[in-house]
TIGUTOR-202000 format. One line per 10 residues: number of its first residue (from 1); their letters; for each residue x, y, z of C-alpha. Coordinates in nm, 3 decimals, padded with zeros to 5 digits. Layout:
N
NUM	a	X Y Z; ...
***
This chain:
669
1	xxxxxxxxxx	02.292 02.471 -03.982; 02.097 02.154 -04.025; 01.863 02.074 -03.749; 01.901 01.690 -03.657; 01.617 01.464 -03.621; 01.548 01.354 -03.244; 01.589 00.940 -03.229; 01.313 00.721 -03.228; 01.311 00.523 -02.947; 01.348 00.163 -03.005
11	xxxxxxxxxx	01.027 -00.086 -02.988; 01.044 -00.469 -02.876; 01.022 -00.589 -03.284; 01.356 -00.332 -03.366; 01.579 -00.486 -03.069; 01.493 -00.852 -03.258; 01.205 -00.938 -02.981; 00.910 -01.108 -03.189; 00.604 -00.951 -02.986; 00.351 -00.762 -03.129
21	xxxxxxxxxx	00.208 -00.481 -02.915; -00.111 -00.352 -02.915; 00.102 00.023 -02.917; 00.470 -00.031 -02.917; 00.587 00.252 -02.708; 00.930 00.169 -02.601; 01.145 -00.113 -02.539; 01.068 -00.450 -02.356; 01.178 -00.452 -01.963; 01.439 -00.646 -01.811
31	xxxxxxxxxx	01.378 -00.712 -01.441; 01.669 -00.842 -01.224; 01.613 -01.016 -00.899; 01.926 -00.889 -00.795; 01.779 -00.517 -00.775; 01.792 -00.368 -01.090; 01.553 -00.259 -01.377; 01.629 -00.170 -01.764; 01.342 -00.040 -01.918; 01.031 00.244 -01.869
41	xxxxxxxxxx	00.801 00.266 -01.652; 00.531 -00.052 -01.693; 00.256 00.228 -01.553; 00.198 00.422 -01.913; 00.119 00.567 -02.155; -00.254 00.587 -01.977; -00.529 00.823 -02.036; -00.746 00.887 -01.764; -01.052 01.082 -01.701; -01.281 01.105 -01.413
51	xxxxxxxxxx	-01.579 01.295 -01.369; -01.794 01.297 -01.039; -02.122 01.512 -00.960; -02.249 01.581 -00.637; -02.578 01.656 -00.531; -02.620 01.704 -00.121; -02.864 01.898 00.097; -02.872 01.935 00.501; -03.204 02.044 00.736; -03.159 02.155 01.047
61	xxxxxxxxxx	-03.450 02.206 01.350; -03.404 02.363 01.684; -03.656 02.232 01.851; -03.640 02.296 02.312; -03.330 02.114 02.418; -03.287 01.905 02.083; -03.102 02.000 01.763; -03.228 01.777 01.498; -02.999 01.764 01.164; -03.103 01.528 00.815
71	xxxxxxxxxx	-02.957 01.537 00.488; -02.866 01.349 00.187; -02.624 01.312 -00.076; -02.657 01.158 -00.389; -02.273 01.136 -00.619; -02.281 00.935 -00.979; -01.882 00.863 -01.069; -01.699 00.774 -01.420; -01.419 00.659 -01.482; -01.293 00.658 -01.868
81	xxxxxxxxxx	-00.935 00.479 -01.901; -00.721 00.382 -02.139; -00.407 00.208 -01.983; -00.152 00.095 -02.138; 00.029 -00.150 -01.861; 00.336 -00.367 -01.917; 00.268 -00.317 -02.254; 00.584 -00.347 -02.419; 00.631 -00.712 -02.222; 00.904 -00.720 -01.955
91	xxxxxxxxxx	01.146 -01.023 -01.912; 01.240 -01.110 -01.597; 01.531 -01.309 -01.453; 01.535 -01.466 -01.109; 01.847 -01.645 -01.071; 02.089 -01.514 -00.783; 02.341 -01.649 -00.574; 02.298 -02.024 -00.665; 01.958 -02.004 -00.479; 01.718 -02.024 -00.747
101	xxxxxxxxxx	01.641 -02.007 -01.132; 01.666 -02.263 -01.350; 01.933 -02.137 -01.576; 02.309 -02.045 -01.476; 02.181 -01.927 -01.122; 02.286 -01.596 -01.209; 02.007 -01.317 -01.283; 02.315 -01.113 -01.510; 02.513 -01.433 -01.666; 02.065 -01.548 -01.801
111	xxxxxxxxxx	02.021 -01.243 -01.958; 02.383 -01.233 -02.150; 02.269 -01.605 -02.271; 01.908 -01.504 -02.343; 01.778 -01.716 -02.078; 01.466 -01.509 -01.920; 01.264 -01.724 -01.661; 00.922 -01.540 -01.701; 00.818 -01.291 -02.038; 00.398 -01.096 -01.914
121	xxxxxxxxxx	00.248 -00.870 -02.206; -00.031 -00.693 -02.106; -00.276 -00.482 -02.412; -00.373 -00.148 -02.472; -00.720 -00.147 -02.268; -00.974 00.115 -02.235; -01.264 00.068 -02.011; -01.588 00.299 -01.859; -01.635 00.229 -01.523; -01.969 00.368 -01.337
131	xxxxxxxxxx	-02.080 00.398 -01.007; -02.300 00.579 -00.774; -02.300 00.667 -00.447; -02.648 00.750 -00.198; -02.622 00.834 00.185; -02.858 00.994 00.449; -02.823 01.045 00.770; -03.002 01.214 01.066; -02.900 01.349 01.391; -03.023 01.468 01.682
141	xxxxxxxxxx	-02.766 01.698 01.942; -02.963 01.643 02.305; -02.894 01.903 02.504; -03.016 01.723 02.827; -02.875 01.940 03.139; -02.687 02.259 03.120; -02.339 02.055 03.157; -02.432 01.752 02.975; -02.481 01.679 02.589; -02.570 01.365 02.433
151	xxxxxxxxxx	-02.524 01.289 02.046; -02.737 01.039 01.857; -02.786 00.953 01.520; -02.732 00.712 01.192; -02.638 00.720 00.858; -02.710 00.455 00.561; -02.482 00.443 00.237; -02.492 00.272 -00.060; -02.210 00.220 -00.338; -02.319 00.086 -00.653
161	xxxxxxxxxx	-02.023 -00.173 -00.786; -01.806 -00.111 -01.044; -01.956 -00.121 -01.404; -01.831 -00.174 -01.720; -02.074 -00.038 -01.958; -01.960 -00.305 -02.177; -01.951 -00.565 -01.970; -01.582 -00.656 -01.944; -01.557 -00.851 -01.616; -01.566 -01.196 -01.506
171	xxxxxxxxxx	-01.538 -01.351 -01.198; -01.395 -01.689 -01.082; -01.677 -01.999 -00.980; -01.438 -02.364 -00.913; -01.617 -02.603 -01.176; -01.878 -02.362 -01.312; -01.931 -02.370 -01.699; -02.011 -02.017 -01.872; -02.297 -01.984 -02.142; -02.189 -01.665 -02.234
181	xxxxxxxxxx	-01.837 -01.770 -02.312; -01.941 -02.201 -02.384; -01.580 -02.292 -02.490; -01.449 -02.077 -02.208; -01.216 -02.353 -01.901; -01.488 -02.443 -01.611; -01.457 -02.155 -01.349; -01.442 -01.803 -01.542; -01.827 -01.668 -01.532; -01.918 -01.336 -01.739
191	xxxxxxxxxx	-02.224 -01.084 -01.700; -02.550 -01.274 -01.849; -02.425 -01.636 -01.706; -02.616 -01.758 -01.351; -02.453 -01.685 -01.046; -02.230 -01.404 -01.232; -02.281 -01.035 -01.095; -02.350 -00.774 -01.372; -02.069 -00.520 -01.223; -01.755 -00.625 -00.996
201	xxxxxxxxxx	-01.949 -00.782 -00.790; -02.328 -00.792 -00.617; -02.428 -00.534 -00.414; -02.404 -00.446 -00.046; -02.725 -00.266 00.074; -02.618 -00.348 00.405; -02.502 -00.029 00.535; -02.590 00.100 00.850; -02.397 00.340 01.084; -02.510 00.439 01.441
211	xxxxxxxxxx	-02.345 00.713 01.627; -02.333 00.808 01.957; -02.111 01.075 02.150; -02.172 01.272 02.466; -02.019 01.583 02.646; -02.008 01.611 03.010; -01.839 01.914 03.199; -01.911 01.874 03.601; -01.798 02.066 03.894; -01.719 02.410 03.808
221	xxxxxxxxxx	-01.620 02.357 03.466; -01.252 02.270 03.455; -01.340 01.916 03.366; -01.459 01.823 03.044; -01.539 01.452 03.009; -01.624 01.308 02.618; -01.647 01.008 02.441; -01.829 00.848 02.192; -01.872 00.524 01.935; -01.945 00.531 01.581
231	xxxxxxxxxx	-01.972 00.256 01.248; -01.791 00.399 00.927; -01.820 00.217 00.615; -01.517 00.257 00.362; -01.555 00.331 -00.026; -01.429 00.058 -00.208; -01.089 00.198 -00.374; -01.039 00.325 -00.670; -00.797 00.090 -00.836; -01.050 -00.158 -00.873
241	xxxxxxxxxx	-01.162 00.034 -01.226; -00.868 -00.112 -01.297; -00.896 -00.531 -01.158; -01.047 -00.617 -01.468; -00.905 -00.360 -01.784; -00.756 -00.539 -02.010; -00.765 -00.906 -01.956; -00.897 -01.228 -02.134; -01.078 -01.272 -02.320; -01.171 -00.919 -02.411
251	xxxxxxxxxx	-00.807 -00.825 -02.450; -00.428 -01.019 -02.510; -00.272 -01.091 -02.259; 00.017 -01.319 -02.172; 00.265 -01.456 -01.869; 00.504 -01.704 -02.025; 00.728 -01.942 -01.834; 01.032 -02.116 -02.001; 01.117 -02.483 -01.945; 01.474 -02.479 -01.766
261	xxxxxxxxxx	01.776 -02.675 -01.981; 01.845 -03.019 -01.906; 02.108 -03.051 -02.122; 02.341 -02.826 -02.340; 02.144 -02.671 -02.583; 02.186 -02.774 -02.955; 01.929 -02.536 -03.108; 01.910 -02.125 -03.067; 01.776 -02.040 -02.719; 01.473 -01.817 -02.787
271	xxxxxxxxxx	01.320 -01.692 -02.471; 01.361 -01.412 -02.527; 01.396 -01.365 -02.975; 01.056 -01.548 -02.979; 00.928 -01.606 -02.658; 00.561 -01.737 -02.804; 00.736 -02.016 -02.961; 00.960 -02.077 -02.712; 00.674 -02.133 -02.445; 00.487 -02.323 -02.703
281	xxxxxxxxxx	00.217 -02.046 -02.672; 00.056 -01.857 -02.941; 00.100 -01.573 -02.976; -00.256 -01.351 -02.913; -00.178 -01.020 -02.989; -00.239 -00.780 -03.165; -00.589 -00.726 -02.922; -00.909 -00.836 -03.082; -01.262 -00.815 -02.999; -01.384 -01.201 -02.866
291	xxxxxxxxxx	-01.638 -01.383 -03.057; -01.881 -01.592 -02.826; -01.764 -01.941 -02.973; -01.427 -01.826 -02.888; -01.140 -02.058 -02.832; -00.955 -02.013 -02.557; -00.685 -02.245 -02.559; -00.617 -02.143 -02.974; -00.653 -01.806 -02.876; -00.322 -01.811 -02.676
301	xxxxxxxxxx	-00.582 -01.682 -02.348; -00.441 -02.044 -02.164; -00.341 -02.031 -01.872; -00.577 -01.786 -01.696; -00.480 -01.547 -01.430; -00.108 -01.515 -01.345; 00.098 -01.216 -01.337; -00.084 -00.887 -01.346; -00.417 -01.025 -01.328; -00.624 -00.906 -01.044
311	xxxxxxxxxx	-01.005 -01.006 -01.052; -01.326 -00.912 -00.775; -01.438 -01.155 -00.543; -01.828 -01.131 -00.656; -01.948 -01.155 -00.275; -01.722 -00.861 -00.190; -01.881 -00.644 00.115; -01.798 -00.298 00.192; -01.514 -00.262 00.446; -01.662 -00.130 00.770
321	xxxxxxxxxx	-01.494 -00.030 01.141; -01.582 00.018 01.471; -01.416 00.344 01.638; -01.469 00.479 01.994; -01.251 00.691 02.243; -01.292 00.872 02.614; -01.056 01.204 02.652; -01.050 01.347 02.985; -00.951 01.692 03.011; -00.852 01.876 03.348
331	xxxxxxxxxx	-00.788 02.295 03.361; -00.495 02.236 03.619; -00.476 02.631 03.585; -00.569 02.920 03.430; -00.286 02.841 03.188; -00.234 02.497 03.157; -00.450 02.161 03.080; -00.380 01.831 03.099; -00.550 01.604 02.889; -00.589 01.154 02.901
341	xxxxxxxxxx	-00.727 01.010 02.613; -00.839 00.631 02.511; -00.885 00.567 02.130; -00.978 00.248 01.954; -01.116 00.065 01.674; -01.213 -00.278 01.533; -01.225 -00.317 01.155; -01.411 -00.616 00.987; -01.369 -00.684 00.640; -01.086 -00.495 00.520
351	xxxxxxxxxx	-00.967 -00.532 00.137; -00.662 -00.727 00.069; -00.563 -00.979 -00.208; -00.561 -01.363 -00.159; -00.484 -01.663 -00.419; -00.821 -01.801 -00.512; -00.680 -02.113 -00.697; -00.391 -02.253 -00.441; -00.250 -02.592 -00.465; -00.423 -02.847 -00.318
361	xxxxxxxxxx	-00.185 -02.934 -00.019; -00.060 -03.299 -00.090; -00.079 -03.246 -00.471; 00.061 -03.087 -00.759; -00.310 -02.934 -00.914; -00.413 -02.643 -00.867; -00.809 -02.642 -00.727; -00.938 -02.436 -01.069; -00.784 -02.693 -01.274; -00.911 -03.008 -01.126
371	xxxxxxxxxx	-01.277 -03.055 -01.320; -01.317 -03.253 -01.571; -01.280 -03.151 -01.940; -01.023 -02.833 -01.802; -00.657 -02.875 -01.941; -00.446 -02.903 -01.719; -00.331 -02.544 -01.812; -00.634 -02.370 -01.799; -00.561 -02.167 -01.479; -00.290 -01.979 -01.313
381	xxxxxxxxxx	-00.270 -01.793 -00.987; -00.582 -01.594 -00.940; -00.535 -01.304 -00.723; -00.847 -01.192 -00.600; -00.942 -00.894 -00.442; -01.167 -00.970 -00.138; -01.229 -00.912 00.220; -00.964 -01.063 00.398; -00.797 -00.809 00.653; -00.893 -00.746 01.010
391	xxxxxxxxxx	-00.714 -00.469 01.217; -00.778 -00.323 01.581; -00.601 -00.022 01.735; -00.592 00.091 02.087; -00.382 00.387 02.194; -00.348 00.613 02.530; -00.279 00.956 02.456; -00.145 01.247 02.700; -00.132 01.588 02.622; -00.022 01.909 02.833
401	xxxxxxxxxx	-00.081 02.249 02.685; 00.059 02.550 02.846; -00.151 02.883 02.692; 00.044 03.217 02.649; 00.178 03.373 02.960; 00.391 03.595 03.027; 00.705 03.446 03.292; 00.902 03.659 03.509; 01.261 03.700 03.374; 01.171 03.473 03.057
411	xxxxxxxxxx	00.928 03.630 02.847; 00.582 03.557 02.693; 00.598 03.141 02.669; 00.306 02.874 02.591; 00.423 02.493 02.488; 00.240 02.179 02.433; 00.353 01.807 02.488; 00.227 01.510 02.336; 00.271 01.147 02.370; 00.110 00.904 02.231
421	xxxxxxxxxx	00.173 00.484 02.274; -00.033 00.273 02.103; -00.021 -00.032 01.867; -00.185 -00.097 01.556; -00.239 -00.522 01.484; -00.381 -00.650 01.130; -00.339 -00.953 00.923; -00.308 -00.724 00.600; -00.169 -00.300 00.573; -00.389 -00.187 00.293
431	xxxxxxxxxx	-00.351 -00.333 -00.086; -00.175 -00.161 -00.368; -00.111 -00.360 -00.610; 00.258 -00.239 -00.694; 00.379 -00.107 -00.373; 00.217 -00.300 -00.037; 00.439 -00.486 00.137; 00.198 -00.678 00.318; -00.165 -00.708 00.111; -00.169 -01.057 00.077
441	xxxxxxxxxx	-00.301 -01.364 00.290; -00.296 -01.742 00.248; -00.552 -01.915 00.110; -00.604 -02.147 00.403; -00.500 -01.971 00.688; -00.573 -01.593 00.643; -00.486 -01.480 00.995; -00.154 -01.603 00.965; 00.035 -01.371 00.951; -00.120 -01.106 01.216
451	xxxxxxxxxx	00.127 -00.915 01.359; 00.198 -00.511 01.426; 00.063 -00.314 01.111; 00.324 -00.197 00.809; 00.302 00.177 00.955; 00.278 00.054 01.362; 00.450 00.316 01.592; 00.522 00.207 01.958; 00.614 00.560 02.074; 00.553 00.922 01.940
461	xxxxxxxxxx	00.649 01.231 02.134; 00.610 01.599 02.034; 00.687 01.877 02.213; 00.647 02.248 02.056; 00.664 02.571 02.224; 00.658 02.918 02.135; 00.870 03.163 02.325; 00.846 03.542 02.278; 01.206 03.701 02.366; 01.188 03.979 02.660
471	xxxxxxxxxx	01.436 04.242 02.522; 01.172 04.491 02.547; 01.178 04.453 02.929; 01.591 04.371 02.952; 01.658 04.731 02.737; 01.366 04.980 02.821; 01.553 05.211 02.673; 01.628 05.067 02.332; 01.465 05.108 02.025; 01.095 04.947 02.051
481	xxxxxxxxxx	01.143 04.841 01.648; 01.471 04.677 01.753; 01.396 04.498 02.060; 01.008 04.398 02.021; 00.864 04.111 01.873; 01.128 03.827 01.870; 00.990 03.469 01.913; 01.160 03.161 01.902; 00.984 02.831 01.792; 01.120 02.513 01.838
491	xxxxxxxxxx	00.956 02.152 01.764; 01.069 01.821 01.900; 00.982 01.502 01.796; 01.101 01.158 01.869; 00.912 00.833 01.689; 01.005 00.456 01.757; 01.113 00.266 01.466; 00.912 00.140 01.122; 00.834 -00.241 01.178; 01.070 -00.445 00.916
501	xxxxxxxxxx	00.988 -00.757 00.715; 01.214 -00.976 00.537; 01.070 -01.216 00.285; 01.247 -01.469 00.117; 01.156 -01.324 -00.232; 01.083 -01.651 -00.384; 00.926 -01.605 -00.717; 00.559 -01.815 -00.752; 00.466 -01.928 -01.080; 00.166 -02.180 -01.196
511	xxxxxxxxxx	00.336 -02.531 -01.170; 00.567 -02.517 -00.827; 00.361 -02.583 -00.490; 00.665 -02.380 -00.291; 00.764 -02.420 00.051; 00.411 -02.347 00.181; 00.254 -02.663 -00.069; -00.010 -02.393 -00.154; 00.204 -02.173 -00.438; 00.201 -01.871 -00.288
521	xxxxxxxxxx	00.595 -01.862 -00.206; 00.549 -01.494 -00.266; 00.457 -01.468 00.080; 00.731 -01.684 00.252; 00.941 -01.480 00.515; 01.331 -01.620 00.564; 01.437 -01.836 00.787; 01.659 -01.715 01.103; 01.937 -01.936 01.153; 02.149 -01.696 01.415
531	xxxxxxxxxx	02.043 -01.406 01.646; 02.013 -01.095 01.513; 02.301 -00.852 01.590; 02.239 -00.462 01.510; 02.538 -00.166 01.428; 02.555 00.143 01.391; 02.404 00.235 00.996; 02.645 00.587 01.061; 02.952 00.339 01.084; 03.086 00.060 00.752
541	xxxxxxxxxx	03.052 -00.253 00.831; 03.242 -00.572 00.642; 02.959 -00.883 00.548; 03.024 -01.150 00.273; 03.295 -00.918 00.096; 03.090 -00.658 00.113; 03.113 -00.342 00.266; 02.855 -00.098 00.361; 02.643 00.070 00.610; 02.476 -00.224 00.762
551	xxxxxxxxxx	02.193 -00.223 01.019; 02.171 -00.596 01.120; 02.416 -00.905 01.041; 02.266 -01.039 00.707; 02.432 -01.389 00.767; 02.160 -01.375 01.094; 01.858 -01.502 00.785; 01.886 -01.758 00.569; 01.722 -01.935 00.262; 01.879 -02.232 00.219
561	xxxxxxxxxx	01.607 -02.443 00.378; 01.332 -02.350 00.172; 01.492 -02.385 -00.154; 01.604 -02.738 -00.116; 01.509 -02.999 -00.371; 01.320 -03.329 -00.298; 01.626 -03.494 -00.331; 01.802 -03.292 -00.082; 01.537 -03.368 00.222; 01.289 -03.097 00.144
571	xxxxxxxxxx	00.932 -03.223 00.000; 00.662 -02.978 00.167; 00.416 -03.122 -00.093; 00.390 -03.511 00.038; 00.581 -03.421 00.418; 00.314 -03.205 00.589; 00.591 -03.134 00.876; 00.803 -02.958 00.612; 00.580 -02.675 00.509; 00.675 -02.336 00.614
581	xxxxxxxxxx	00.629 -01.958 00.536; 01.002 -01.974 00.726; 01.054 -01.928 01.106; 01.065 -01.530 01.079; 00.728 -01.362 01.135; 00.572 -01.098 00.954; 00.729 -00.750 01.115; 00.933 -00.925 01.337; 01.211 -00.660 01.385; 01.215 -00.301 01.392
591	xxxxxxxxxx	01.345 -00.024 01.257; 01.612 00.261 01.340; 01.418 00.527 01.558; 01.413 00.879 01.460; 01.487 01.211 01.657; 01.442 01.557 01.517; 01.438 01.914 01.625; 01.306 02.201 01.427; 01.375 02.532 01.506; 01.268 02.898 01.379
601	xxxxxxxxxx	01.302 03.244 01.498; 01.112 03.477 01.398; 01.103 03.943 01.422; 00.785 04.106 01.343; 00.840 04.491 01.310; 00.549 04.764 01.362; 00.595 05.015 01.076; 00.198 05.228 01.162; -00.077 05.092 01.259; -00.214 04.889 00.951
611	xxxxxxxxxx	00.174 04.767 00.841; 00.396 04.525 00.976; 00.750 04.344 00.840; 00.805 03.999 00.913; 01.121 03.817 00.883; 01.204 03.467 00.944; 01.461 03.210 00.984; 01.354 02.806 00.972; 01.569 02.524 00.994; 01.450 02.193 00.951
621	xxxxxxxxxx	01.624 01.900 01.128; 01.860 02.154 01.330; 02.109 01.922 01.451; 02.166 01.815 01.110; 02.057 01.435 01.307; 02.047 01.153 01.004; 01.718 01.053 01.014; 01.721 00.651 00.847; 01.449 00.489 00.686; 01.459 00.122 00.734
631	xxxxxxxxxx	01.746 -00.103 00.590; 01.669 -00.286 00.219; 01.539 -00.597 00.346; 01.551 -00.787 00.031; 01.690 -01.083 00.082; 01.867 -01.126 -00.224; 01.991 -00.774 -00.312; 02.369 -00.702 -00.265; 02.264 -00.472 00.027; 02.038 -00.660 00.169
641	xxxxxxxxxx	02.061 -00.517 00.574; 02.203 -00.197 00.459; 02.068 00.145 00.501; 02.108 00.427 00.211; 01.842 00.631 00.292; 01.713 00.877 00.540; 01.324 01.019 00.551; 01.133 01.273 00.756; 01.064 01.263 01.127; 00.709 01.207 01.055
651	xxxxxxxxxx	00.768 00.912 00.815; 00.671 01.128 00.537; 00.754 01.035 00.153; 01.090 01.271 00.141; 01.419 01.119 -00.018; 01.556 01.295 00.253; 01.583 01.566 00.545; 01.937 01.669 00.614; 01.961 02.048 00.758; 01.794 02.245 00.581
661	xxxxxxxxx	01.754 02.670 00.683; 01.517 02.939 00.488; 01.496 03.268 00.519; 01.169 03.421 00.449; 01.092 03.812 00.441; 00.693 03.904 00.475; 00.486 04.258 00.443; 00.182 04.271 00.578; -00.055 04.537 00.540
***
């Protein structure tokens, strides 16, 4: 039998797309506002290879009523990459529902007609990041009376930033003129030009951390009394060995927008055969190393920034936060404590991504493209990674734990109950590039949108116990094997619901000023034209001609207003009354709320005196109780307001949790 040949898979240049890749991999993307994605993932192929070394070292000196501790740690970091990301080009298409695109305002109907709105290529980019990391600290544990203990001490860190051994970063400077790059647009600085860091960005040698904590137990020692208040400096993430592999001018890139028809055509439509030519772009790929009397503009490197491209503010400072709590615990008994708790924190100068060349409000330019001798092209969006997040938390916690003991009639029982309310407030949840809903601010007014964090929880409850059966004592005469060792373990939980934002999922792009007059419509929430009614997601509901299992009334939000044309009333750029991010805030609803119970029973049998058989039985979400995630609260997918989903109790990353029982059989010896 002859063996047959596994199929190539098909690159951009074999479907009839003129792109050349730096590695043709796969076919180009197709993204669909409406929801759906043709294509591989735009994450890989990527090598990666990390390698960190730690050196660290503690002393410790007992010295009368003081315990004095000092150490060090010293931790160099690579990071060797070579990622290959969007590099097969995606197309996307952003018409739906008559509310935007330029084309047939249908995402589906572009694509059979070739019409793409937006084409990004991205190169095959290898970098070698390096870092290193210093700390010290030292401590001294006061042991001033015999029920009181005071904790002082301080620790300094230091983070070298990210380098490129080969210098492949830049950073953005309104009007500044490079010498290292002299034909490069006013505003993109390299290593070697003045005012330009050598890595990511300058360094932060600012890092100081006091401490302080005490322990007090007075009376006869059934109340314990602590608290304490500390400075923690974060580690600037990761992902930034990644804000500046592969871009201009050390690599191709591209992010091509397509004038929309005006007429009938008369000539081939070739978004997306030849979308270089049809953008009136060249076309810069293959990658090639950059001379230094490079042309920019001829180089196809025009406009700067744009999709994909994520650059260091150079001033960046290391994200720090204040935390402190007081916890009050009382022995009400022998068996049971009862315990009040106050935790908190402040954090300054959290990382998040902002738009460091907005529109100018009033005007059609863009503030990187305003100085003289710059075409008009020469810059994009720039998002920039910087410190624009603050956050506080403040939470009361109660907690009653009941040790072992054995209950007349019921058995050996101990439980423990916890609730906690708090609330969690920041004007940005963390930044992923790909994935955070929320890790973006406006240009000129970064605390707009504080509100309840992304991952906020109101309530949380817990309750587990552990409850050893008494058959022993109910049939003395029965077997001991038989009747000994049963225990039943059940855990409640019960969470309030996920916070849930609805944006209106307008797409930005370099020449439209959006409802906001600053192009950054990517943030823009909907507007709410009716209250918001909310069903049952177990029961169908009827919307539109749709049917499904709907959380809230979709016809409640609306888009209609922010989409409007000029001609139609709406001119945010020269009617300073008219701009908007919409009328619904950032997390302004929340999610379904989510109970559980988990349940297991367990038999452990004596076989001597070394041996012992364990069996179990676990079942997780016992009542077989759907557990939702939140609705899809995109605005313009067909479910938009529906839920199709359920998660874990805890929030955890899980498809799904319906019932689920193991059995489990264990010798110990």
């Amino acid at each position: 039998m002859q063996a047959v040949p596994a199929k190539k898979l098909s690159t951009p240049s074999e479907l009839g797309i003129a792109i050349t890749p730096d590695d043709p991999t796969g076919p180009t993307i197709l993204d669909f506002a409406s929801g759906m994605r043709v294509g591989f993932s735009p994450q890989g192929p990527t090598g990666l290879i990390d390698n960190t070394f730690t050196w660290t070292d503690t002393l410790t000196w007992i010295k009368g009523a003081h315990t004095f501790k000092a150490g060090g740690t010293y931790t160099p970091y690579q990071n060797n990459t070579v990622y290959d990301f969007y590099i097969n080009g995606q197309f996307d298409f952003v018409g739906v529902g008559g509310a935007s695109g330029p084309y047939t305002k249908n995402d589906h109907a572009d694509f059979m007609l070739g019409l793409a709105d937006e084409f990004i290529q991205y190169p095959a980019a290898p970098s070698n990041i390096r870092s290193k990391n210093v700390g010290g600290f030292f401590q001294d544990e006061w042991k001033l009376r015999r029920d009181f203990t005071l904790s002082l001490g301080v620790r300094y860190e230091y983070s070298s930033p990210k380098l490129d051994l080969q210098g492949r970063s830049f950073t953005w400077v309104p009007g500044q003129q490079s010498t290292v790059f002299p034909n490069a647009p006013k505003g993109i600085l390299f290593p070697g030009d003045a005012g330009a860091p050598r890595g990511a960005n300058f360094p932060d040698k600012n890092d100081w951390a006091p401490r302080f904590g005490f322990a007090w137990s007075p009376g006869q020692g059934k109340t314990s009394i602590r608290g304490g208040f500390g400075v923690f400096y974060d580690i600037l993430k990761g992902e930034d060995n990644l804000q500046f592999n592969g871009q201009a001018p050390f690599f191709a890139f591209a992010d091509l927008s397509f004038d929309p028809l005006m007429t009938n055509p008369t000539a081939e439509i070739t978004n997306m055969t030849r979308p270089f030519v049809a953008a009136g772009q060249p076309n810069p790929f293959p990658s090639t190393p950059p001379q230094k009397n490079l042309d920019f503009a001829a180089a196809g490197f025009l406009p700067l920034g744009g999709g994909g491209v994520y650059s260091v503010d150079p001033h960046l400072r290391t994200p720090y936060i204040y935390q402190y709590n007081l916890d009050i615990q009382r022995e009400i008994n022998s068996n049971t404590i009862f315990d009040i708790a106050y935790a908190g924190s402040n954090s300054h100068k959290l990382t998040g991504l902002l738009d460091s060349n907005p529109f100018i409000p009033g005007t059609t330019s863009r503030i990187f493209n305003l100085p003289s001798g710059n075409p008009t092209n020469a810059f994009n969006y720039l998002d920039t990674f910087a410190n624009v997040g603050l956050a506080n938390y403040n939470s009361l916690e109660l907690g009653l734990r009941g040790r072992p003991r054995e209950v007349r009639a019921l058995g050996n029982v101990s439980y423990q109950f916890s609730y906690t309310y708090g609330k969690s407030l920041d004007t940005t949840s963390g930044f992923r590039v790909l994935n955070a809903r929320n890790a973006r601010v406006p240009y000129f007014d970064r605390k707009r949108f504080r509100a309840v964090s992304d991952f906020d929880l109101t309530n949380y409850i817990s309750l587990a116990g552990s409850w050893e059966l008494p058959f022993t004592k109910a049939w003395e005469n029965g077997p001991s094997r038989l009747t000994s060792g049963w225990t039943i373990q059940p855990i409640f939980t019960y969470r309030s619901g996920e916070p849930i934002d609805v944006f209106a999922n307008l797409s930005r792009n370099r020449t439209n000023p959006g409802p906001s007059a600053a192009g950054d419509q990517n943030l823009v929430r909907v507007n709410q034209v009716a209250p918001v009614t909310y069903f049952d997601p177990r029961l169908s509901q009827s919307f539109n001609g749709r049917s499904g299992n709907y959380f809230f009334d979709p016809n409640a939000f609306s888009t209609s207003g922010l989409t409007a044309t000029p001609a139609q009333g709406f001119d945010p750029v020269n009617n300073p009354s008219q701009r908007t991010y919409g009328n619904v805030g950032r997390n302004a609803f929340r999610g379904p709320t989510r109970t559980n119970l988990d349940f297991s029973i367990a038999k452990r049998t004596n076989i001597d005196e070394r041996t012992r058989l364990e069996f179990r039985a676990e079942m997780f979400n016992a009542l077989n109780h759907p557990l939702f995630r939140n609705p899809n609260t995109t605005f313009t997918s067909g479910t938009f307001g529906q839920i199709s989903s359920t998660g874990t109790s805890s929030g955890g990353v899980s498809d799904s949790q319906p019932r689920i029982i193991q059995l489990a059989l264990r010798l110990i010896f």
